[in-house]
N, C-alpha and C positions, 0 to 999 in steps of 0.2 A: 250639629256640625255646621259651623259658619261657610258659607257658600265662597267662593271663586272666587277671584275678582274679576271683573270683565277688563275686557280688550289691551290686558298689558304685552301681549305677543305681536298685537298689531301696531302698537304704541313704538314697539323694540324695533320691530321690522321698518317702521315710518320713520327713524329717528334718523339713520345712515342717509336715506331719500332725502327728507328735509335738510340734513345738514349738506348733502350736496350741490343743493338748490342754494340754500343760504351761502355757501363758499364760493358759489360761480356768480353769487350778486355782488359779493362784497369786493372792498379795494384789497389789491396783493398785499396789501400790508396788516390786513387784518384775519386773510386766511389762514395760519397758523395757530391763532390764538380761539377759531371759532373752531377748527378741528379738533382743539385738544377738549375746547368744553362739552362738546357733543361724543367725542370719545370717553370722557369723564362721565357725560350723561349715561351711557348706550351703559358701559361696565355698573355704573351704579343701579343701574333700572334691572339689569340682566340678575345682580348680587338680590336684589328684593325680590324677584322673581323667585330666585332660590330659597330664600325665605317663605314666601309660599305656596313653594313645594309642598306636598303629602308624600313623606317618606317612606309610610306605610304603604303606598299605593305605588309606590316607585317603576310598578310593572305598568300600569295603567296612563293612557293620556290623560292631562290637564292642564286645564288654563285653555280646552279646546273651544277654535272661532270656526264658524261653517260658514258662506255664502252662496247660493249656489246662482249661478249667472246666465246658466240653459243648459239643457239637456239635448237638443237637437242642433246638428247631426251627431256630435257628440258631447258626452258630459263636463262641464268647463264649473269649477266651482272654486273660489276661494278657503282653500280649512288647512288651519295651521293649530301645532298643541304640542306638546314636549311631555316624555318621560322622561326617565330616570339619567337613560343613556343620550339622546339630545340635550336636554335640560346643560348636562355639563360640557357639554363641547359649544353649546350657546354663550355661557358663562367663560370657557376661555377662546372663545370669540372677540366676547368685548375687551377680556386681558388683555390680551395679544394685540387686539386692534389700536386701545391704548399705549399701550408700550414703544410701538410700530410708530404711532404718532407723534411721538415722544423723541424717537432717534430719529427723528426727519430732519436735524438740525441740518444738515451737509446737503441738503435743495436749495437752503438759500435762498435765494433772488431768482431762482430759475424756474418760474414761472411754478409759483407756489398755491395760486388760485385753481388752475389747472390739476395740479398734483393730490391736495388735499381732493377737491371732488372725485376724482378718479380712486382715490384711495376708500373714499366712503361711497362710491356706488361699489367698489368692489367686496366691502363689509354688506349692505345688501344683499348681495350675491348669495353671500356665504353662509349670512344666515338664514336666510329663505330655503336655503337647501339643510338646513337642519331645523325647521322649523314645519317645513310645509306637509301636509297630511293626504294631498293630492298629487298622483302620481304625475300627471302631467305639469302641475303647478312645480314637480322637483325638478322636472327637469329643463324647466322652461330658465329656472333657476342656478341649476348647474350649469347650463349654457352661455350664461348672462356674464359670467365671469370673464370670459375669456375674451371680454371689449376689454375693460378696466385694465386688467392684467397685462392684454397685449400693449398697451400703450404705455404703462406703467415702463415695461421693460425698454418700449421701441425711442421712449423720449428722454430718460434718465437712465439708462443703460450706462455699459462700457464700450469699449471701441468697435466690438462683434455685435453691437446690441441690435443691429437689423437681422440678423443670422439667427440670433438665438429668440427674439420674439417671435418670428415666423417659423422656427420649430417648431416652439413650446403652440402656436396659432395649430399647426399642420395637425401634432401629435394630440390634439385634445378635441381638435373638431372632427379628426375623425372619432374618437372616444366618443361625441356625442351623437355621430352617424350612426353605429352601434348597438348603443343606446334607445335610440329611435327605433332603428330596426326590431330591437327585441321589447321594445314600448307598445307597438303597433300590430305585433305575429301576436302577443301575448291578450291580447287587445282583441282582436280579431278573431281569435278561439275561443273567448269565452260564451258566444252565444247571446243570446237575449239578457244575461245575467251583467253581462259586460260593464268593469265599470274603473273608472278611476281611486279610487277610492283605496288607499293605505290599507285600512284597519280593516276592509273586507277581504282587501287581497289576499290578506295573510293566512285567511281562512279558507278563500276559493282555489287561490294556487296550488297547492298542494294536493289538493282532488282534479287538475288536470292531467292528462296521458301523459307518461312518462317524455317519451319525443318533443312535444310539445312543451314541455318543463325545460328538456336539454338546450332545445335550439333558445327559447325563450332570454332561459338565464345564460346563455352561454353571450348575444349581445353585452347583456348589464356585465357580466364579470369581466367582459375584456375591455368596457369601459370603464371600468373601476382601477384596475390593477394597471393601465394608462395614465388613471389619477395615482396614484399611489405611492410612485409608480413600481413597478415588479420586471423583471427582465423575462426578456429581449427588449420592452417599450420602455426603457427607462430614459435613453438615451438625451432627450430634453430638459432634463431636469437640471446635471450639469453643467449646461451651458444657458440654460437661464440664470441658477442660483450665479453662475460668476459674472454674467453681467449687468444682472439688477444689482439697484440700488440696495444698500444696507437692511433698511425696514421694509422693502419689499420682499428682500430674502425672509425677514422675520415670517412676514405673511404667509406668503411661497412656501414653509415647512411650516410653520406653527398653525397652520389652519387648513389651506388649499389638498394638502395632501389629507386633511382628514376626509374630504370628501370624499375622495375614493372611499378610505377604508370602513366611513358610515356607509357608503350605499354597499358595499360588501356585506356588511352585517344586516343592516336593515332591511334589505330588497334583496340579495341573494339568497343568502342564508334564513329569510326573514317567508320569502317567499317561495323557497325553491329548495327545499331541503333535503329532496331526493337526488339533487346536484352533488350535494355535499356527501352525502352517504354516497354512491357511485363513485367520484371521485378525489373523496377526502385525501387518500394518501399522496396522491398526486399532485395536490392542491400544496399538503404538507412539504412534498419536497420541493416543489419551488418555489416556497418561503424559505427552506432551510438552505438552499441554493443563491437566493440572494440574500440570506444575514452571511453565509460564508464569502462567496465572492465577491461581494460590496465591498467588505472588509478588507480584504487582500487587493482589490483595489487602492483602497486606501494608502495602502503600504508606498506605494510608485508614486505618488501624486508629490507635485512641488509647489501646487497654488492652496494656501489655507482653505478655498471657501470652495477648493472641487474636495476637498477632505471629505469637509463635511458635508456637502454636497451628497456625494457618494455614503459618507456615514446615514443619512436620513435612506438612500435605498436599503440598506443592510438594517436598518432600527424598522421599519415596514415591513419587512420578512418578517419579524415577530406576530404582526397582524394575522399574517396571511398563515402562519403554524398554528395561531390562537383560532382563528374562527373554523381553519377546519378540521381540527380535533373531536368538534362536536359535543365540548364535554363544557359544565358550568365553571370551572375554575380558569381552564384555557379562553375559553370567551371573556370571562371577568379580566384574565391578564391582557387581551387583545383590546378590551375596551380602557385599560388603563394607559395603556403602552401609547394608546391614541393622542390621548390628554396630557400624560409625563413628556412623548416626546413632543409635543407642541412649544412646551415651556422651555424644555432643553435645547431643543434645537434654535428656538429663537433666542436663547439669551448667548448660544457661541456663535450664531450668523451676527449677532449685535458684536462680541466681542472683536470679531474677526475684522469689523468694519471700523471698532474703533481704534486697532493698530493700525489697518489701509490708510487712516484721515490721519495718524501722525508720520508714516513711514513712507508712503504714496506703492508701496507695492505687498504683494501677499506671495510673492515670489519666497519660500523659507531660503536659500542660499544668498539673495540679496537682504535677507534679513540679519541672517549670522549670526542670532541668538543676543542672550545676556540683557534682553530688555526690561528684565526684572527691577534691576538696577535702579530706572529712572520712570518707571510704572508699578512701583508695588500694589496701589488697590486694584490695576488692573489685573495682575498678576494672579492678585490672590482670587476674584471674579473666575478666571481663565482655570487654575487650579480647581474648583469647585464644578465649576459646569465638563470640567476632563473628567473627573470622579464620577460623577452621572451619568455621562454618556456611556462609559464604560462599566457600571452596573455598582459600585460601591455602596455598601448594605448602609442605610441611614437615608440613601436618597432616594428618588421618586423611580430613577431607572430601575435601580435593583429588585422596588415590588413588582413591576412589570413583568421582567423579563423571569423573575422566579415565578409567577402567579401561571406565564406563557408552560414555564419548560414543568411543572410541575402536573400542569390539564393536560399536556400533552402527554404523558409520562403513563397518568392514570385514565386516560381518553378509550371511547370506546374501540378507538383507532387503532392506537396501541397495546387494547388487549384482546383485539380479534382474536381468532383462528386464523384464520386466512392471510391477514397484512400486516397482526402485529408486529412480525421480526421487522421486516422492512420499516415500516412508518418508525420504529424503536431506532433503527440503524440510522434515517434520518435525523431525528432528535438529537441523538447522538453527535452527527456531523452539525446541526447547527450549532451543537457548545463549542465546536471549536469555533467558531464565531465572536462568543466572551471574549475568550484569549487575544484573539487576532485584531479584539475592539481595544481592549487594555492595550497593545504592541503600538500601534496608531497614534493614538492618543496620546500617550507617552511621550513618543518620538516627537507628536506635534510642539509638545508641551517646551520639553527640551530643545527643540530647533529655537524656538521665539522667546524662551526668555533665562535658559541656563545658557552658562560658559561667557566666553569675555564680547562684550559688544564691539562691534567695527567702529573705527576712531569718525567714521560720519554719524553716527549715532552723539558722541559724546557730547554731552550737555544742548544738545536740540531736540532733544524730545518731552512730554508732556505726560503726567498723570492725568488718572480720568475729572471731567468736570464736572461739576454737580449735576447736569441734568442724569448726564451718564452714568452717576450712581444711583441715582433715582430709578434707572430704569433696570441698572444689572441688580441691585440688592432687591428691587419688588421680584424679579423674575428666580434670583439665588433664592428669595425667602419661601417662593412659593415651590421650588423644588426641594426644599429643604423640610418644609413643613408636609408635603405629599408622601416624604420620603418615612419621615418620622407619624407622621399618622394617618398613614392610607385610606385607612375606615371614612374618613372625611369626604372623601369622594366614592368608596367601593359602595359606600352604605344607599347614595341615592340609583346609582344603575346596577346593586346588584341582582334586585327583584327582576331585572329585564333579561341577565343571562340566563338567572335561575327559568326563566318562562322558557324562555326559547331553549335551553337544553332539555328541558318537559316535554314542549310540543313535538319536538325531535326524535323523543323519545316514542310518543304517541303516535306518531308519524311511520315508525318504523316498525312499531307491535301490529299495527292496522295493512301494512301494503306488503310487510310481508310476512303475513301470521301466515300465507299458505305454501312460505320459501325456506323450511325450516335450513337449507343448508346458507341463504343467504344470514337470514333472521342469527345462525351464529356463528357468522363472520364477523359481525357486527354486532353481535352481544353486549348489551349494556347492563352495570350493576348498577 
């Protein structure tokens, strides 16, 4: 067996750093052209990385770095490594971050040396928290986001953009208050054994006191489902997506929000499993809570980018149905739905920006429809990513959310004793969700480009430009190809569901072999 290769995790992780450094040295006139080669780098380096993958081992870390930098007063180490299920949200890290860098046409002159760094420490960020294998190092990492980001929105925003950076600032720093809190309780009970360390957690946590679990994970979840975001804390999200910049929206859904729903699966679910079991159905229905009222939201909105804004909380609720089902195929669908909707959401937040740059507003009744007319390859772009978002069998949405409603369906959840009807009657209410996504959708579709365009439209408008094709057909191709051959991604994280619905499993023959009235409530085949 040919060995490893060394330090290309730390390579990936240095490259955002360095390119930042190199963008805030260079003249404004050459920082676009250094962002897209180091964006070009990061996607290419991340693509090899995948290459050498061990798919067989896809449950297991590799390409793992350790340092350790002291143990007193507590333990501070450098260790970073990817499986199955990081591996691929690294890789559409560097996509997206690509792509993002690609629609930055409309910065302009506006203080581009600025903008590009800020954009690549904020890729840093993001992969450091899907990359790192120390609990402290993730969240020192998760935190680090919310410089890039808030400045991102406070300096190239829209007219509210002081308002909505200082939300999105309010609503994540406390997230990472939280966080802390359950960093540190969890921390502090362990005893002499105490330790930061990922891969041991996974094994220690679950042999702690029940109490002690609850309050634990009860921090990390409700700084997750913050990132996520999940109602009642969603409220930020809206109002950042409409006043950032275009590719920052990209970012902002195709990536930001995966944070939450990895530290969901990795560290909650990962770590704390008797959470999930206690409160799985519960967990259930407020995913299936916001895939329905997201949606129905949706319905009232007259700004394209709170649409979809709001569509990204209601496509999250599938997460949040998937991990707590408890079962391998619902986890498999939650880990996909992460990855599909990253692509999907960034290529209609791109879409959406490139009618704002020919129309100057996203207001649909100032649009008045018919812009088919004199945008047909955007048209057909807009067509394709409606289809996906709304679940259309061929594309990447539809294995998701059938892979979500399917674990859910056959989940240990829904075939208790005790909570199957409910959790089933949930389920149930999330499909109306489909429907209410297709209604939306539709509607947006036909607002902005059926029926007759307003005579200020006629002949002053523009098809898309090469870069813009560039960016929608990589981003249509790769939903399209997810869509037709899923296995392409299921096959590197599926070994990680398959585990963690195991342990889960083991987890629950061992704590409550002596509850047998628990033990079949929760009956697992």
């Amino acid at each position: 067996m040919n060995p490893e290769p060394q330090h290309l995790l730390t390579i990936l992780l240095l490259l955002p750093m360095l390119a930042a450094l190199a963008i805030s040295c260079s003249p404004e006139t050459a920082a676009r052209k250094l962002a897209i080669a180091f964006g070009g780098g990061m996607f290419g380096l991340s693509a090899f990385i995948l290459s050498q993958f061990d798919v067989s081992r896809g449950a297991d870390y590799q390409l793992v770095e350790r340092v350790s930098w002291f143990e007193a007063p507590f333990p501070v180490q450098y260790f970073v490594g990817v499986d199955g299920m990081s591996l691929s949200l690294v890789v559409l890290t560097g996509f997206v971050t690509l792509m993002a860098i690609l629609a930055s046409t409309s910065i302009g002159n506006n203080r581009p040396r600025l903008y590009y760094a800020m954009l690549m420490l904020l890729t840093f960020s993001v992969l450091g928290v899907f990359l790192s294998l120390d609990l402290l190092q993730f969240f020192v990492m998760y935190e680090l986001e919310l410089v890039p980001m808030y400045f991102l929105i406070a300096i190239w925003g829209g007219p509210r953009r002081a308002y909505a950076s200082l939300k999105f600032l309010i609503y994540t720093f406390f997230g990472g208050v939280l966080m802390l809190a359950g960093l540190v309780y969890m921390y502090t009970q362990m005893g002499a054994s105490a330790t930061f360390d990922m891969t041991s957690l996974t094994t220690m946590c679950p042999s702690l006191p029940k109490d002690v679990q609850l309050l634990a994970c009860l921090g990390f979840f409700l700084a997750f489902i913050i990132k996520l975001p999940s109602f009642p804390v969603h409220t930020w999200l809206p109002d950042a997506h409409v006043e950032a910049p275009t590719p920052i929206s990209m970012l902002l859904a195709g990536l930001l929000l995966k944070m939450g729903s990895y530290g969901l699966v990795r560290i909650c679910l990962g770590f704390f499993p008797s959470f999930f079991v206690d409160y799985g159905p519960q967990i259930m229905a407020l995913g299936a809570f916001n895939i329905v009222w997201a949606a129905m939201a949706c319905l009232i909105q007259q700004d394209m980018k709170r649409i979809i804004a709001l569509s990204s909380v209601s496509h999250m609720g599938f997460v949040l149905l998937g991990v707590a089902s408890l079962s391998s195929a619902a986890l498999s669908g939650a880990i996909f739905q992460m990855v599909s909707h990253g692509v999907i959401s960034a290529l209609l937040f791109f879409l959406v920006g490139a009618v704002y740059e020919r129309t100057h507003t996203r207001q649909l009744p100032e649009i008045g429809g018919g812009l088919a007319k004199q945008m047909p390859n955007l048209f057909y772009f807009w067509m394709l990513g409606t289809m996906a978002n709304l679940g259309l069998p061929g594309l990447s949405g539809f294995v998701a959310e059938a892979a979500v409603f399917y674990g859910s369906f056959t989940s240990p959840m829904a075939t208790s004793v005790v909570n199957g009807h409910m959790v089933q009657g949930w389920i149930y209410f999330a499909a109306l969700g489909v429907i209410l996504t297709a209604g939306y959708m539709l509607w947006l579709l036909k607002k902005v480009f059926y029926g007759e365009e307003l005579d200020k439209w006629k002949g002053h408008l523009t098809d898309a430009t090469g870069t813009e094709k560039i960016v929608a057909y990589s981003l249509s191709f790769s939903i399209l190809a997810l869509g037709i051959y899923p296995l392409m991604l299921i096959n590197y994280y599926q070994p990680v569901a398959d585990k963690m619905a195991d342990d889960i499993k083991t987890h629950i023959n061992v704590t409550h072999k002596l509850d047998p009235v628990k033990k079949t409530a929760i009956s697992l085949r």
